[in-house]
C-alpha positions as CSV (number, residue, x, y, z in Angstrom):
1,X,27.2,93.2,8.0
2,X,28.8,96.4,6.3
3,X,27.2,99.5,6.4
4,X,26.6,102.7,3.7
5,X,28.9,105.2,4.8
6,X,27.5,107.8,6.1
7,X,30.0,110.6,6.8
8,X,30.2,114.5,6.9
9,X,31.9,114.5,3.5
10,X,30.1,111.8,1.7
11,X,27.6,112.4,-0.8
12,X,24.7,112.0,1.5
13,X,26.4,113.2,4.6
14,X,25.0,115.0,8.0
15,X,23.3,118.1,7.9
16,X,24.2,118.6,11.8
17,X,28.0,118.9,12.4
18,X,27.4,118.7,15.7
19,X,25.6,115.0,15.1
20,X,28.5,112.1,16.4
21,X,30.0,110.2,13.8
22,X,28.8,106.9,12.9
23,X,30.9,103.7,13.8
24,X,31.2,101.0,10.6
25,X,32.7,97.9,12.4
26,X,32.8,94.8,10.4
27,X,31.8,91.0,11.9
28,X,34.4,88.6,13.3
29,X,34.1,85.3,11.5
30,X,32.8,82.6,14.0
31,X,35.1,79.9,13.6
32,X,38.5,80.6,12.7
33,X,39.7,79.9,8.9
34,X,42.3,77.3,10.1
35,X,40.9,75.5,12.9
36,X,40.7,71.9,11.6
37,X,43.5,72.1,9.8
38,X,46.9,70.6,10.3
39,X,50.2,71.3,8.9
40,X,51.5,69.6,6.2
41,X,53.9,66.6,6.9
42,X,57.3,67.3,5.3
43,X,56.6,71.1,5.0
44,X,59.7,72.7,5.3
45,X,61.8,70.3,3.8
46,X,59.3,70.2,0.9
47,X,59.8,74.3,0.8
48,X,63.6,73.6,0.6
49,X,63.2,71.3,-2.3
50,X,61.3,73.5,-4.5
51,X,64.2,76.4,-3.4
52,X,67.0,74.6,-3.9
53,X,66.4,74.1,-8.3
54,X,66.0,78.3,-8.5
55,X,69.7,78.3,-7.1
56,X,70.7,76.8,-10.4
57,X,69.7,80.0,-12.4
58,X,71.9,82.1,-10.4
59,X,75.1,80.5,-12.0
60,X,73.6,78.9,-14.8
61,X,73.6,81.9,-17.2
62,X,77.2,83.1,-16.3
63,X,79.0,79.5,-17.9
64,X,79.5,77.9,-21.1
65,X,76.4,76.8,-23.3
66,X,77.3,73.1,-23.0
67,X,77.3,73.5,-18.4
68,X,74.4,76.0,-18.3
69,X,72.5,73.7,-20.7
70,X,73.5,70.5,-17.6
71,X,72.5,73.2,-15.3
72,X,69.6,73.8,-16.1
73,X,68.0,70.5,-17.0
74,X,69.0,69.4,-13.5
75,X,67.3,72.2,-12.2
76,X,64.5,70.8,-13.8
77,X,64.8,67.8,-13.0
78,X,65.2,68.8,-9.1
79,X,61.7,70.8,-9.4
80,X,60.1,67.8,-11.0
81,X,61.1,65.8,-7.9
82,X,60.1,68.3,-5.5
83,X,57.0,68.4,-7.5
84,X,56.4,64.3,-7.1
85,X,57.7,63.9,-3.1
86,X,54.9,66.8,-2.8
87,X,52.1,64.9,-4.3
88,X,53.6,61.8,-3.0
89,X,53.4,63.0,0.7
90,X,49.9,63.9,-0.1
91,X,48.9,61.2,-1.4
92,X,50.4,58.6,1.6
93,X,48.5,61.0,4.2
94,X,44.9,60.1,2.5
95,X,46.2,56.9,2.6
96,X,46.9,56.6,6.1
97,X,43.6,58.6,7.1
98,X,41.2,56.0,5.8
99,X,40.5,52.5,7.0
100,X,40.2,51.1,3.4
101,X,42.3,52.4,0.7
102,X,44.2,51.0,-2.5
103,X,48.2,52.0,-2.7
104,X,48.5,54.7,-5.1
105,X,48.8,54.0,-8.5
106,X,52.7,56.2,-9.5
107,X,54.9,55.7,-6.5
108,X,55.8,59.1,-6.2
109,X,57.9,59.3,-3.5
110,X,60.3,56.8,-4.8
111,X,60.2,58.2,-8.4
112,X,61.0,61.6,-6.5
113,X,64.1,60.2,-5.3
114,X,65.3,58.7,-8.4
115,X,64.7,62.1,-10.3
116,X,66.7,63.8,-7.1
117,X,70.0,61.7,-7.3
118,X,69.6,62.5,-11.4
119,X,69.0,66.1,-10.7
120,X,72.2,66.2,-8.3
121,X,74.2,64.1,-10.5
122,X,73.2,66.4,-13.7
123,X,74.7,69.3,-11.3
124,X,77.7,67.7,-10.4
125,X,78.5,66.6,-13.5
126,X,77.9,69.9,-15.7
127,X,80.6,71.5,-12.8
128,X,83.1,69.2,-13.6
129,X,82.5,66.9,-16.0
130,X,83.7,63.8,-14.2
131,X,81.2,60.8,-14.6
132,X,81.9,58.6,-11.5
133,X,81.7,61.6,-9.1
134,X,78.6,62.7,-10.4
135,X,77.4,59.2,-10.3
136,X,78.8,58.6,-6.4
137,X,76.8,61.7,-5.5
138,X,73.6,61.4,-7.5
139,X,73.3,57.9,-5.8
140,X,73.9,59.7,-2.3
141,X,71.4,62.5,-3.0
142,X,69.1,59.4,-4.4
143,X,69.6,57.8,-0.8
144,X,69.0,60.9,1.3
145,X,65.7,61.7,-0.1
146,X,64.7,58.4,0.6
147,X,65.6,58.2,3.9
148,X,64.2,61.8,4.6
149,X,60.5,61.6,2.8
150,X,60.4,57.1,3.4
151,X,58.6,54.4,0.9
152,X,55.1,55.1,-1.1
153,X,52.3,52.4,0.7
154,X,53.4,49.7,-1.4
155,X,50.2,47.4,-0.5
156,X,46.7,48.0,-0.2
157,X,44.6,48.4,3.0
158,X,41.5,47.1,3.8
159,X,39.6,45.1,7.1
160,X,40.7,41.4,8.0
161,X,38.0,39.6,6.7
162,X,36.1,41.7,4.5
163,X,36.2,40.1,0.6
164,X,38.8,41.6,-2.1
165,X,36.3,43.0,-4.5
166,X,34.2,44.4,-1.9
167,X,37.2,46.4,-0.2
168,X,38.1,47.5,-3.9
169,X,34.5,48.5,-4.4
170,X,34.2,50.6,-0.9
171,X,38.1,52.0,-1.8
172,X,36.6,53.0,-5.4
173,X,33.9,54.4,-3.9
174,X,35.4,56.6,-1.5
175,X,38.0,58.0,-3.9
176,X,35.0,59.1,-6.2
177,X,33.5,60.9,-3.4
178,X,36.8,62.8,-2.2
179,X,37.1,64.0,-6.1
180,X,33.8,65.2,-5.6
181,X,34.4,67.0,-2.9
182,X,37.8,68.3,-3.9
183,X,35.7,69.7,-6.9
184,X,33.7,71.5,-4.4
185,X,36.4,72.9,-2.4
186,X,38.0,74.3,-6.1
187,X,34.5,75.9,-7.1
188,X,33.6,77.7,-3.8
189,X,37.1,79.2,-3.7
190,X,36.0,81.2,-6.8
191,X,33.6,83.3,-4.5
192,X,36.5,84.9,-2.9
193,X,34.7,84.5,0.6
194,X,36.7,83.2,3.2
195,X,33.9,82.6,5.8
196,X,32.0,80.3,3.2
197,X,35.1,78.4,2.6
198,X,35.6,77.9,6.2
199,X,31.7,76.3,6.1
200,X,31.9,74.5,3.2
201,X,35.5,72.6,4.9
202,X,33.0,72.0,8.2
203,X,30.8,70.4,5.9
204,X,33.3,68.4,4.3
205,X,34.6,67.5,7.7
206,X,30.8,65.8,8.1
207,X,31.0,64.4,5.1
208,X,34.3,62.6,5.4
209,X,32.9,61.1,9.2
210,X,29.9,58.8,7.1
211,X,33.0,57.8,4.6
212,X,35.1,56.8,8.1
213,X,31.8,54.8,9.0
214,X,31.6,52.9,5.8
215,X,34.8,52.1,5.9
216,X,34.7,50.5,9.4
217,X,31.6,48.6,8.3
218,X,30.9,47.9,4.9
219,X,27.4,47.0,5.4
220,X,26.7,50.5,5.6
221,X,27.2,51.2,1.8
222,X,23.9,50.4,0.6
223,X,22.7,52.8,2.9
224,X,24.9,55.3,2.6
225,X,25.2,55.1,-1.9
226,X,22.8,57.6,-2.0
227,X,24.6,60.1,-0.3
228,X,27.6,59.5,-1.4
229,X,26.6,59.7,-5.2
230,X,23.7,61.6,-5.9
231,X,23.6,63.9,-2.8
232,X,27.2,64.7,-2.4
233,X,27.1,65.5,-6.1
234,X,24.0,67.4,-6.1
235,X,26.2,69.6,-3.1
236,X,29.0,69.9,-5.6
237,X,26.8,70.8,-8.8
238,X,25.1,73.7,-6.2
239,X,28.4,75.0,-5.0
240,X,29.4,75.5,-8.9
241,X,26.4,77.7,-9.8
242,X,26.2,79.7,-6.3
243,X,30.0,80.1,-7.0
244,X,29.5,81.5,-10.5
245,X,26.7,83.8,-9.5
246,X,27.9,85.1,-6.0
247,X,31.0,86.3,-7.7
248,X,29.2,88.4,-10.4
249,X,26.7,90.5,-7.9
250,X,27.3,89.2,-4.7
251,X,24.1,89.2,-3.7
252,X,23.6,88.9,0.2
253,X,20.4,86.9,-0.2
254,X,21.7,84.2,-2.4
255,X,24.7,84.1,0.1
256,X,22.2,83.9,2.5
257,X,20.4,80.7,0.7
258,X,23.5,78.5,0.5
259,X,24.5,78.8,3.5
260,X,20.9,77.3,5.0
261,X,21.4,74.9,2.0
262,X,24.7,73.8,3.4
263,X,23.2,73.5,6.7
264,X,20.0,71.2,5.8
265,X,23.2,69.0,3.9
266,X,25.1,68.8,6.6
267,X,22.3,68.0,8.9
268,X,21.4,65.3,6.9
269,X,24.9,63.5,5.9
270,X,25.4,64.0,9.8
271,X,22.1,62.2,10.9
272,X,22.5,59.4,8.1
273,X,26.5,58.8,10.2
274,X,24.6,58.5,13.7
275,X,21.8,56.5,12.6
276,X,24.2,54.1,10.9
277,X,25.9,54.0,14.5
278,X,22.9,53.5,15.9
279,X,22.1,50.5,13.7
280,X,25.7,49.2,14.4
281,X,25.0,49.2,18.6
282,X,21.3,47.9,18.2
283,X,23.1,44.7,16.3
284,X,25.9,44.1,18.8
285,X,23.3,44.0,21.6
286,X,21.5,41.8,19.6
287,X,24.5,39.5,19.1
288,X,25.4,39.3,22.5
289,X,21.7,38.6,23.7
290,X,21.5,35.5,21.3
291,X,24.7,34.8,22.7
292,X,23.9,34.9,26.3
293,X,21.0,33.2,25.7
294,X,23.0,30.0,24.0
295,X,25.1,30.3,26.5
296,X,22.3,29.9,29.4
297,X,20.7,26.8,27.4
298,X,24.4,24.8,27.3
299,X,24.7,26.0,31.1
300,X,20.8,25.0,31.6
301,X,20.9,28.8,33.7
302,X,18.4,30.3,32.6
303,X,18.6,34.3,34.8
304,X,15.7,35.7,35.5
């Protein structure tokens, strides 16, 4: 923790100039603000996409009204595709993470691309004003993207054998927890405390763990509704008023508070994962013993 300065020329400074100087060192954060994380699929070519529309003002201005108008609304239309292959990408990487998952709802990928070839065409064709070039290149440009950034999941994904509506209603579930969460993430950001949003991401990390597990086995989601609805909320709801408060005094105590709150949550979500686990191996051993023991009647082998 910080400490009052406490130096020769401060207000309430040392009588003794001969007295040594006192050392204010601040504390290392424990775990590291990026460990977890991973880079974003795409990144740099998603950086170049939302570079290359800006080039358009450089020569936009310095032409005609009727080619810096074309210009510019393919510039647009390049930063809008950008903007969709972005949440696109997104969007297939929660889609690949989870075990049960509906295909998103906008293809956004594929949208991207159309909006690309338009944007290039717009370009091309506010440079020269030749319709079947622009068209030839727009449907390049249209191609590329595709092939650099792929298809949006086009189908959903759920367990062989598990019914329709109940893979919908575990999907539906799930996607109301991550918003949840995502809402926590937002609101602790507004403490401007870097260590805090390192813990809350550990305890999302938990969190997301009893979502994997009720995914692999929907049987679990009786069990685990609670958490994922009134608990996980009750997290969020706590993060927005800590969040609120911290940022106004920031007040060590109350930082203090939430921290052993988020501990006694993560304790819990992590205990509910294990004991579902648990529950999951005591019924395969139970399976397998009936099993055995069918097995030994047919056989009329009865061990031990």
């Amino acid at each position: 923790m910080s400490k009052r300065y406490g130096g020769d020329f401060s207000p309430e400074g040392r009588r003794d100039p001969a007295a040594p100087r006192e050392r204010v060192t601040a504390e290392r954060l424990e775990v590291p603000s990026f460990r977890g994380r991973k880079p974003m699929r795409h990144g740099a070519k998603l950086n170049i996409l939302f570079l290359l529309p800006l080039l358009t003002l450089l020569t936009a201005f310095v032409q005609p009204v009727a080619a810096m108008a074309t210009d510019l609304a393919g510039g647009a239309t390049l930063m809008l595709a950008a903007w969709l292959t972005r949440d696109g990408v997104r969007a297939e990487d929660a889609f690949n993470e989870r075990k049960v998952a509906r295909r998103p709802a906008i293809p956004r990928k594929i949208f991207g691309s159309v909006l690309t070839g338009l944007g290039v065409g717009l370009l091309v064709y506010g440079g020269q004003w030749a319709l079947a070039p622009a068209i030839v290149v727009g449907v390049i440009a249209a191609a590329l993207h595709l092939g650099a950034f792929g298809l949006d999941p086009m189908a959903d994904k759920g367990l062989e054998g598990v019914d329709r509506l109940e893979t919908d209603r575990i999907a539906r579930k799930i996607e109301e927890a991550e918003k949840v969460l995502t809402q926590m993430t937002d609101a602790i950001r507004r403490a401007r405390d870097r260590e805090l949003e390192t813990r809350v991401g550990a305890f999302e990390d938990t969190v997301r763990g009893l979502f994997r597990q009720v995914e692999a086995d929907p049987r679990d989601l009786p069990a685990a509704r609670r958490y994922l609805g009134v608990y996980l909320q009750g997290a969020r709801d706590a993060t927005v008023q800590f969040a609120d408060l911290y940022a106004r005094n920031r007040d060590a105590q109350v930082r203090a508070d939430y921290v052993a709150f988020l501990d006694d949550m993560e304790t819990n979500f992590a205990k509910r994962t294990s004991a579902m686990l648990t529950d999951d191996r005591t019924n395969f051993d139970i399976e397998t013993e009936v099993l055995r023991d069918r097995l030994n009647r047919e056989n009329l082998h009865i061990e031990g």
